[in-house]
C-alpha positions as CSV (number, residue, x, y, z in Angstrom):
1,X,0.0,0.0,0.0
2,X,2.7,2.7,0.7
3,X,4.8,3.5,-2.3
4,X,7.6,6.4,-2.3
5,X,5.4,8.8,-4.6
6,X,2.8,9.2,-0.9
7,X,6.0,11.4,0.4
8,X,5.1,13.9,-2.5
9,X,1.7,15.3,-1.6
10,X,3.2,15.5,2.0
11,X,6.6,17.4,1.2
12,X,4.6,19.6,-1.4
13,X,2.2,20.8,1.8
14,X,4.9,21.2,4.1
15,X,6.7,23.0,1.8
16,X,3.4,25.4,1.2
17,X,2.8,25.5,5.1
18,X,6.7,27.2,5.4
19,X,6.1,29.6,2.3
20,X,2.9,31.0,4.3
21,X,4.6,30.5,7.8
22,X,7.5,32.8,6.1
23,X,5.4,34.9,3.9
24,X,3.5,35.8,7.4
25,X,6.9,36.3,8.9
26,X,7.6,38.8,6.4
27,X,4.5,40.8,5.9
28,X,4.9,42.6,9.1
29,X,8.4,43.5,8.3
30,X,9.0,43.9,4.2
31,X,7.1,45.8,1.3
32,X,5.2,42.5,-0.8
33,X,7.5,43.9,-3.4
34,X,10.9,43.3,-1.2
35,X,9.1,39.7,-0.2
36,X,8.2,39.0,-3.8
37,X,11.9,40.0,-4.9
38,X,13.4,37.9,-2.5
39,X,11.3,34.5,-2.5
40,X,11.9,34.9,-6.2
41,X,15.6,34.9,-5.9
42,X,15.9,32.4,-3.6
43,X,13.6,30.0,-5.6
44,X,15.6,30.8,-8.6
45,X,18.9,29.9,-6.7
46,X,17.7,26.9,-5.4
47,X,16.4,25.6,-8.5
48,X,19.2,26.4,-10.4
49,X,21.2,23.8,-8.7
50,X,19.1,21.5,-10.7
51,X,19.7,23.1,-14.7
52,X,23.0,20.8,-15.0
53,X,21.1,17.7,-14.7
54,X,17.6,18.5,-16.3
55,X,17.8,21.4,-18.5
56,X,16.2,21.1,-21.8
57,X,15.8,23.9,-24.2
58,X,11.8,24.7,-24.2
59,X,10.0,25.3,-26.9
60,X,9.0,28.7,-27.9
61,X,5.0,27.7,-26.9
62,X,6.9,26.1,-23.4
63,X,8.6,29.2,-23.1
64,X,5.7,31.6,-22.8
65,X,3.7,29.1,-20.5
66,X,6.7,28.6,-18.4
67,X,6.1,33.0,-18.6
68,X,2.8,32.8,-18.0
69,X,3.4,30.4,-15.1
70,X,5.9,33.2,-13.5
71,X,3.4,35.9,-13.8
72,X,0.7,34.0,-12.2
73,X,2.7,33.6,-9.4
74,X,4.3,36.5,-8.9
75,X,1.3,37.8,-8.6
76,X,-0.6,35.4,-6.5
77,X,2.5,36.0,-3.7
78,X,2.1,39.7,-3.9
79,X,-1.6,39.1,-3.1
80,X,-1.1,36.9,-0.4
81,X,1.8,39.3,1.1
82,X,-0.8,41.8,1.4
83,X,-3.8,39.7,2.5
84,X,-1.2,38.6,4.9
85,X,-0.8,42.2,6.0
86,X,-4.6,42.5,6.8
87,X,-5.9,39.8,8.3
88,X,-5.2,36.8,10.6
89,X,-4.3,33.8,9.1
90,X,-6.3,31.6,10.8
91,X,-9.4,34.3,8.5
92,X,-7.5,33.6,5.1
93,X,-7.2,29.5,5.3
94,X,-11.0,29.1,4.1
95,X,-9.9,30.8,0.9
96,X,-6.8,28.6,0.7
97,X,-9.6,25.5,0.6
98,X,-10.9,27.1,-2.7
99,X,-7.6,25.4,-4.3
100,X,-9.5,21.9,-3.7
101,X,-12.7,23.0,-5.3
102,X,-10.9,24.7,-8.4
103,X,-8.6,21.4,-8.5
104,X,-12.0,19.3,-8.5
105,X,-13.8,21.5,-11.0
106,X,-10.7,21.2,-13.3
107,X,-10.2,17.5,-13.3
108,X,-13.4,17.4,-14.4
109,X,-13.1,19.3,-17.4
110,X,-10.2,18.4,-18.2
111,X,-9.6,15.0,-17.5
112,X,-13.6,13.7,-16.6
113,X,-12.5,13.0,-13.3
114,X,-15.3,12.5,-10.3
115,X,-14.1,12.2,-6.9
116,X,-15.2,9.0,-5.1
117,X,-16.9,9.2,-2.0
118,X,-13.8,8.7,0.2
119,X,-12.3,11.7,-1.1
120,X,-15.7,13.6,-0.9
121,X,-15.4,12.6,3.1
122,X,-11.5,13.8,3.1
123,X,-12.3,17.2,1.0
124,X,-15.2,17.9,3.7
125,X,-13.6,17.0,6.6
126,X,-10.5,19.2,5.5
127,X,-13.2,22.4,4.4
128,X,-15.1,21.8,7.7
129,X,-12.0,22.1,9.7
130,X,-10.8,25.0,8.1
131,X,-14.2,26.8,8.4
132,X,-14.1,25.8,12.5
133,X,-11.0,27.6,12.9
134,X,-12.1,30.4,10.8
135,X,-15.0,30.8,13.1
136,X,-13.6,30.3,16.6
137,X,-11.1,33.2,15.6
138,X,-14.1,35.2,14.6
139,X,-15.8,34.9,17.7
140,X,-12.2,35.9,19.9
């Protein structure tokens, strides 16, 4: 039953826990563009590591997705740096849970995917969760 590829999901959430953990950190302190700046250089450092072993020259349509792709996220970081600024975090996690419904709506259209019931169970329990806490930090 456990294969190697299970680590994936979890290092791919820890890894998005730290960034918000960090981004959090950094909000208080830095301009979004300073925090934007340098989570993009150190990603870009950190990754480059890898070119030697991996690097393939991308096609031209690659090459503007991989563009697009960057924009996207710059500016998804700069808008989290400043909902970060604003509001508790424990407010902003509901709309982190809107990643699971976007995921679900798109691998249905693209790839005719239904979620079984298990993972209907999972997805609530995880969106119920994240509403509780939203809640009990409303009513403090």
């Amino acid at each position: 039953m456990f294969t190697p590829a299970i680590l994936y999901p979890f290092g791919s959430a820890l890894g998005f826990c730290f960034y918000q953990l960090l981004t959090r950190i950094l909000a208080a302190h830095d301009s979004p563009t300073t925090s934007n700046f340098y989570a993009g250089l150190c990603n870009t450092l950190a990754l480059s590591a890898l070119v030697p072993f991996f690097w393939e020259m991308p096609r031209w349509d690659h090459a503007l997705l991989m563009l697009a792709l960057g924009g996207f996220g710059m500016t998804a970081h700069l808008l989290l740096t400043q909902a970060f600024r604003h509001a508790a975090p424990a407010l902003l996690a509901p709309f982190s849970y809107c990643q699971i419904v976007f995921a679900g709506l798109l691998g249905f259209v693209i790839y005719s995917q239904v979620p079984d019931t298990l993972s209907l169970v999972g997805i609530s329990v995880i969106c119920l969760s994240g509403l509780g806490a939203a809640w009990m930090q409303r009513r403090k």
